[in-house]
N, C-alpha and C positions, 0 to 999 in steps of 0.2 A: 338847419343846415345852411352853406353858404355854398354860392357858386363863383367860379372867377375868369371870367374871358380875357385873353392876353390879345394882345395885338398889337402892330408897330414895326415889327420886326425885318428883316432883311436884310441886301446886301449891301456894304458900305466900304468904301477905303479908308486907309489907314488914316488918320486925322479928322474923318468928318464925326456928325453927328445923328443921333437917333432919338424916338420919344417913344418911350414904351406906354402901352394904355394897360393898365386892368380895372377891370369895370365887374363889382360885385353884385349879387344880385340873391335873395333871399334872404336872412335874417341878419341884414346887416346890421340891424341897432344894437348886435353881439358884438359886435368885432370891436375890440379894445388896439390893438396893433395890428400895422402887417406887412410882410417884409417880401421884399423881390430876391432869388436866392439864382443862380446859374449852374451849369454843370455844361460841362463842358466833356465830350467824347474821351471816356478812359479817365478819368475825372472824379472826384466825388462834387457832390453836391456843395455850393458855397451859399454864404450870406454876403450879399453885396450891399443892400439897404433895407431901414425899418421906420416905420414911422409908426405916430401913436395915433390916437381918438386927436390928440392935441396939434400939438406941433415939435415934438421932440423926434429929433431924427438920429439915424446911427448907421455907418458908413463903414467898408471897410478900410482898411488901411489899403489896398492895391489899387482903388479907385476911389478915395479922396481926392478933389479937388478935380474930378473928372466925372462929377456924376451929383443931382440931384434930385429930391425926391418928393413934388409936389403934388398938391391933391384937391380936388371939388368934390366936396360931402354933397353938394347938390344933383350930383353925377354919379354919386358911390364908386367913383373912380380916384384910382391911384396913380401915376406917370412914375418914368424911368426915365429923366436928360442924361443920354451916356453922352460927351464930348471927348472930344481928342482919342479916337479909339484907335485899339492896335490891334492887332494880328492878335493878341493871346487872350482879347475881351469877346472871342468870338465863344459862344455855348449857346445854348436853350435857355430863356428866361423864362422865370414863372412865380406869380405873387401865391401867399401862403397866409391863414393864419390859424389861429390855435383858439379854440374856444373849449372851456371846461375840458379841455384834455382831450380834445378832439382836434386831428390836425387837416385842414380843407387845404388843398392846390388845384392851380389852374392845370391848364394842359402847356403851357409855354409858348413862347414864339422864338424864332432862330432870329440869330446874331452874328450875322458871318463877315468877318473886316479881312477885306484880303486886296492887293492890288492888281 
């Protein structure tokens, strides 16, 4: 099994910037990928970023070129650089991943961009 602690999260105005942490912990030498997903109140669930074992990454189309998604294996930690954020990036984040058909989430952290 995996575990996944979010952290990072809060309050920000429209334009600044945030670092999402999730820090895995249990059988991490499973995890082949794992992506940061939001949901937002009234909302379904979205995919914002994924990343691999490697360094292949996958972005959506709404927050391309406003969002990166770097990592320390050393750490079993994942980040989330949201930049330039608006009013409609505000939801609950929370990393995921999927091992043998088993799908693990963290509990999320808030993201509230408002002025």
């Amino acid at each position: 099994q995996v575990q996944f602690v979010e952290s990072g999260g809060g309050s920000v105005q429209p334009g600044g910037s945030l670092r999402l942490s999730c820090t895995a912990s249990g059988s991490v030498r499973s995890i082949y990928a794992m992506g940061w997903y939001r949901q937002a109140p009234g909302t379904q669930r979205e995919l914002v970023a994924a990343i691999t074992s490697g360094t292949n990454t996958n972005y959506a189309d709404s927050v391309t070129g406003r969002i990166n998604i770097p990592k320390d294996n050393a750490k079993n930690t994942v980040y989330l650089q949201r930049n330039s954020l608006k009013p409609e990036d505000t939801a609950v984040y929370c990393c995921n991943t999927c091992i043998l058909g088993a799908y693990y989430w963290g509990k999320g952290t808030l993201v509230a961009v408002s002025s």
